[in-house]
C-alpha positions as CSV (number, residue, x, y, z in Angstrom):
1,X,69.6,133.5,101.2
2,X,71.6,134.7,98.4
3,X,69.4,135.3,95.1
4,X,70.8,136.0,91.8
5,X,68.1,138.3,90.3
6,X,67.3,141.7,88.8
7,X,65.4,142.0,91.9
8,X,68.7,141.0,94.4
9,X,68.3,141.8,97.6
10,X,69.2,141.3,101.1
11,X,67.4,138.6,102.9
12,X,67.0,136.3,106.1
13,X,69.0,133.2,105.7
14,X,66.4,130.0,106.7
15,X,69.5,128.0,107.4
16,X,72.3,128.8,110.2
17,X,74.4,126.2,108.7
18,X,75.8,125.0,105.7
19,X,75.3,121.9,104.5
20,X,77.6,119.2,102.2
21,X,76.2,117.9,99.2
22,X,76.5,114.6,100.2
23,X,73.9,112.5,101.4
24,X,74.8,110.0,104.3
25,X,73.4,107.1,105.8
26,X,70.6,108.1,108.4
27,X,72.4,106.5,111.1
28,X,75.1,109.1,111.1
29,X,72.0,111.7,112.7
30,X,70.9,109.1,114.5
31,X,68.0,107.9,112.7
32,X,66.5,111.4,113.8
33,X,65.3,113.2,110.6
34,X,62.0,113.3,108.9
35,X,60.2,111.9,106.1
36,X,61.6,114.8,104.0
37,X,64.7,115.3,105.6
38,X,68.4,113.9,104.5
39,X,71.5,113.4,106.7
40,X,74.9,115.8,105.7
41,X,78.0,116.7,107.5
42,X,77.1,120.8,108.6
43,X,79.4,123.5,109.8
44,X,78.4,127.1,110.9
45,X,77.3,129.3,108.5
46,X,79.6,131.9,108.9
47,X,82.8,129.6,108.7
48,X,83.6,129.9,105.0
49,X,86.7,127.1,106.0
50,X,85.9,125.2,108.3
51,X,87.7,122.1,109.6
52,X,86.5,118.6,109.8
53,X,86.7,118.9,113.6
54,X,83.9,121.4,113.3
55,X,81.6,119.5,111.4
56,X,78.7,118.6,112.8
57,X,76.0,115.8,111.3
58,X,72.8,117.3,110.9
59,X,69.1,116.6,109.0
60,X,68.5,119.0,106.2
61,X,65.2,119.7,105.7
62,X,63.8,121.5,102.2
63,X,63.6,125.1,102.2
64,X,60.2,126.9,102.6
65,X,58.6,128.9,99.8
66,X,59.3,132.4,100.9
67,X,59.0,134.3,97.1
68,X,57.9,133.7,93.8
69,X,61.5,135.2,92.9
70,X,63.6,132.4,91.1
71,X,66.4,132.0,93.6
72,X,69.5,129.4,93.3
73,X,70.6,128.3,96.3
74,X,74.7,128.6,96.4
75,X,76.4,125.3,96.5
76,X,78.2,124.9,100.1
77,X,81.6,124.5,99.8
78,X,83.9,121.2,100.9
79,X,85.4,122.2,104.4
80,X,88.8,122.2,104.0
81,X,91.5,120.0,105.8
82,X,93.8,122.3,107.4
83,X,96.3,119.6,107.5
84,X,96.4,116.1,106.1
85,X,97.2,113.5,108.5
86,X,100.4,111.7,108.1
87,X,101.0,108.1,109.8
88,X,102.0,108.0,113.0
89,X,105.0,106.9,114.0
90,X,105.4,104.2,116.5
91,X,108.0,104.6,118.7
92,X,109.0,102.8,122.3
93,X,107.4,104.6,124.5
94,X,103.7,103.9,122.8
95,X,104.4,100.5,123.5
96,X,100.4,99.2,124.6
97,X,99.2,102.2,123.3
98,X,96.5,101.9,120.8
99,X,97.0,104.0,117.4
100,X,94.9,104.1,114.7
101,X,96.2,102.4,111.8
102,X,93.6,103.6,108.6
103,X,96.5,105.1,106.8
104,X,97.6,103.6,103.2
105,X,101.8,103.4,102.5
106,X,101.8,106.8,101.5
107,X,100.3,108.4,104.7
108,X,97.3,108.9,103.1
109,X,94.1,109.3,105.7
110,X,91.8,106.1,104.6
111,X,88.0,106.7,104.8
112,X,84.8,105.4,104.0
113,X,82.6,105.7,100.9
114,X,81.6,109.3,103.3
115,X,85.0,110.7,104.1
116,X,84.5,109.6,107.3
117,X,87.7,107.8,109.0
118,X,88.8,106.6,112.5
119,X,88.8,109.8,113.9
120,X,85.1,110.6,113.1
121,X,83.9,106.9,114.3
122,X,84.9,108.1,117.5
123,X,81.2,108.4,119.5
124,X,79.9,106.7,117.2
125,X,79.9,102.8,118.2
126,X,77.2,102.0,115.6
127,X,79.1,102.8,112.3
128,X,81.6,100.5,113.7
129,X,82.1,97.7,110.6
130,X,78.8,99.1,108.4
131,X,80.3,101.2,105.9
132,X,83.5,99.7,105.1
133,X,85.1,99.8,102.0
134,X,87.9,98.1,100.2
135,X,90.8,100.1,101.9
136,X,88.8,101.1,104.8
137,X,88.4,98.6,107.5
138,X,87.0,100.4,110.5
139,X,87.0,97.4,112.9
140,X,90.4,96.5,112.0
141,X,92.1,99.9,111.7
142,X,90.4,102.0,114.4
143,X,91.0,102.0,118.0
144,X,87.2,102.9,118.6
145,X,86.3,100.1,117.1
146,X,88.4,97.6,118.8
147,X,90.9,97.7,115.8
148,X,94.1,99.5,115.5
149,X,97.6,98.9,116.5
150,X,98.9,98.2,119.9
151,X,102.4,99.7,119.6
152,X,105.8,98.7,119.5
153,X,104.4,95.4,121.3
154,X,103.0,94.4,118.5
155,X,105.7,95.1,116.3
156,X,107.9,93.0,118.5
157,X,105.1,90.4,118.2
158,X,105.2,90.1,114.2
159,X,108.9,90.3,114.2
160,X,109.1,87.4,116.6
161,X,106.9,85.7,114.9
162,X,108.6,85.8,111.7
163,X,111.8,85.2,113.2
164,X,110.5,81.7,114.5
165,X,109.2,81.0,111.1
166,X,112.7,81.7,109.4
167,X,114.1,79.4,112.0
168,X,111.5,76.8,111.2
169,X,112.3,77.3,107.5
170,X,116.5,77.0,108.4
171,X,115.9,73.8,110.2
172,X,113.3,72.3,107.4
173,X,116.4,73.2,104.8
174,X,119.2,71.8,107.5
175,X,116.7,68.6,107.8
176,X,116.4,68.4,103.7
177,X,120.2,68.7,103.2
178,X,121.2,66.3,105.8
179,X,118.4,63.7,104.2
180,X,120.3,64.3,100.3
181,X,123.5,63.8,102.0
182,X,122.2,60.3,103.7
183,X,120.8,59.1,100.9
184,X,123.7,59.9,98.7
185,X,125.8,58.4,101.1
186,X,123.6,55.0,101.2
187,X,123.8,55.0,97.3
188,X,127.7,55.1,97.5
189,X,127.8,52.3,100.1
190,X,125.3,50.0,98.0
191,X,127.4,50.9,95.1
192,X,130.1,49.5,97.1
193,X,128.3,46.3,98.2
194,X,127.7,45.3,94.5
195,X,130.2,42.1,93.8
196,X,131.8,41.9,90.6
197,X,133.4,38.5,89.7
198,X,137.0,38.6,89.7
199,X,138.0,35.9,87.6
200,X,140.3,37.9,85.3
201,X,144.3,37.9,85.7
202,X,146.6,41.3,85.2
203,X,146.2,41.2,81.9
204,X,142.5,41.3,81.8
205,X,142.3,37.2,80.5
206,X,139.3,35.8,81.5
207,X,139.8,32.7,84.0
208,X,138.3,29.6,84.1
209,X,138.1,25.8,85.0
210,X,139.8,23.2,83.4
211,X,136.5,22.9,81.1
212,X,136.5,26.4,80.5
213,X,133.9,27.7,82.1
214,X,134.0,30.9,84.5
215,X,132.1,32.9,87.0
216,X,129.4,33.5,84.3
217,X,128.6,29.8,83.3
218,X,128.8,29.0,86.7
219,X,125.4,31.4,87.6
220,X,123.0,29.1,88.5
221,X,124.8,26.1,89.0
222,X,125.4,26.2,92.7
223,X,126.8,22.2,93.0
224,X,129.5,23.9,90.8
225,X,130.9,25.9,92.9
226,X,134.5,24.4,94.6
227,X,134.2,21.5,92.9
228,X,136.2,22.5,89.5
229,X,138.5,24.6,90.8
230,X,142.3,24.7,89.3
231,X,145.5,26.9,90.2
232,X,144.1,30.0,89.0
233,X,140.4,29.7,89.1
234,X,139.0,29.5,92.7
235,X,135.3,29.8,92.2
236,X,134.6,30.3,96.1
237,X,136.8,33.4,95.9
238,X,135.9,34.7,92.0
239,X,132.5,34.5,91.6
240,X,129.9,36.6,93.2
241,X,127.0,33.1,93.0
242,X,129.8,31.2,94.6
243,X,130.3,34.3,97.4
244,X,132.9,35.2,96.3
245,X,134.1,38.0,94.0
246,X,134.4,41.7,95.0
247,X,132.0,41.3,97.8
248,X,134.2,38.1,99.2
249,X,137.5,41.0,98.4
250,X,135.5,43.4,100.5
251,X,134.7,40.5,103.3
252,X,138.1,39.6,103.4
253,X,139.5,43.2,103.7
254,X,136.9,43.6,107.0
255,X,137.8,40.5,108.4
256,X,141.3,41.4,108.5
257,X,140.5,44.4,109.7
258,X,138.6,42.8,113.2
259,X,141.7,40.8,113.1
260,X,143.9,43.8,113.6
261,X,141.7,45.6,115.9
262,X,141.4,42.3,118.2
263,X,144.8,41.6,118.3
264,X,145.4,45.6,119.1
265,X,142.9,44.8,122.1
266,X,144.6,41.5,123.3
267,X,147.8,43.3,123.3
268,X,146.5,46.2,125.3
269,X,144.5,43.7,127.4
270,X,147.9,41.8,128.1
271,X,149.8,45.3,128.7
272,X,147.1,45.9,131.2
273,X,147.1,42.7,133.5
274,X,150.8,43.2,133.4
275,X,150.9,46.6,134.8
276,X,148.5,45.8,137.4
277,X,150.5,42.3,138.5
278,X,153.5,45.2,138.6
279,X,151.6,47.5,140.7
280,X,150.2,44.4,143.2
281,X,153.7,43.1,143.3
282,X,155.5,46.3,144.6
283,X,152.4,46.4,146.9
284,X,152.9,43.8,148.4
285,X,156.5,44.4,148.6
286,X,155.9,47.9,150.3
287,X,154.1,46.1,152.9
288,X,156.3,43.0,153.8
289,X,158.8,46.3,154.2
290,X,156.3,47.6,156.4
291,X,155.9,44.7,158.7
């Protein structure tokens, strides 16, 4: 012991190691110390800088009463880290290989509330999950405790799994475009279906029976329609009540366009039989020459 007296002197040391400040949980000595004992992280006495590696957890039990002389016991000092750890890199070849993963975006060596991180859980199955903290996760980030990273397996893993996500997302966006363009298509086509009446010359007059009414007196009047007509109202063809108007202009347009089409088909129906009559004939022909 080191006293700080007029009467300083050299003395026997009661303790063989230093001891940290900090009190931890009893479970870190294994639930092993006394009444009037406390758990701390020791290291050898005579290793003013020691390294975390060489810290050991220990119970601390009160110094005995050795001298009247008022003596202040000299604060241990924080071992030092000889080097902070950086995160580690995963490359192919730890592919399956677990790597502890308590290490914030900076590379800074996560802990908990103790200073204690994956590398000091190792041994020690029963801290596993019972003194996290909010960056500190020891059954996610420590290979000890079943946490951790697997490698560049599981980096291949998440980037699969968010490249079949963006694909899901492309086709949902393929899907939603081509379901606009339907859609806009089907309103252009029932904008074409609508039948305006018709009964108007080139000069815009409006057109009507011999009593003067058109397409619009006519709505509603169905035994009208046909019966009035005169050289250049034809309700029938004018007026959408009658069926007739633009939609009986568009009917008309389609009708005449079957027409084409089956008379195309007749023709090439007729060129058809014809070759093959050809083709039978000279046959035939080929074979009387046979004979």
């Amino acid at each position: 012991m080191k006293g700080r007296s007029e009467d300083a002197a050299c003395r026997c040391n009661q303790r063989e190691n230093h001891y940290h400040w900090k009190v931890q949980p009893a479970a870190k000595c294994q639930n092993s110390c006394a009444a009037d004992e406390t758990c701390h992280a020791s290291w050898p006495l005579f290793k003013r800088n020691a390294t975390w590696n060489e810290t050991v957890f220990r119970c601390k039990s009160p110094l005995s009463d050795v001298s009247d002389i008022d003596v202040e016991e000299e604060e241990p000092t924080v071992p030092v880290i000889e080097e902070e750890p950086t995160v580690p890199v995963i490359e192919e070849t730890d592919a399956g290989q677990c790597v502890d993963t308590n290490f914030c975006p900076r590379g800074n060596y996560l802990a908990d509330n103790w200073g204690d991180g994956c590398k000091e859980y190792e041994g020690h199955a029963d801290w596993c999950g019972k003194y996290d903290n909010a960056t500190y996760k020891s059954n996610e980030q420590c290979c000890f405790c079943n946490g951790g990273s697997t490698g560049a397996a599981q980096v291949a893993e998440e980037l699969e799994e968010a490249r079949l996500v963006e694909e899901a997302a492309e086709a949902a966006r393929v899907a939603e475009a081509a379901r606009v363009a339907e859609e806009l298509e089907e309103a252009r086509l029932e904008e074409s279906r609508q039948c305006v009446d018709t009964n108007f010359d080139a000069a815009g007059n409006y057109l009507s029976d011999t009593w003067e009414d058109g397409c619009i007196e006519y709505e509603g009047r169905a035994d009208w329609c046909g019966k009035y007509d005169n050289a250049t109202f034809k309700s029938n063809e004018q007026c959408c009540f009658c069926n007739g108007g633009s939609a009986y202009a568009a009917r008309l347009v389609e009708e005449l366009e079957e027409a084409r089409i089956a008379e195309e088909e007749r023709i090439a129906d007729e060129e058809r039989l014809a070759e093959e009559e050809r083709l039978a004939e000279e046959a035939a022909e080929q074979a009387r020459l046979e004979d």
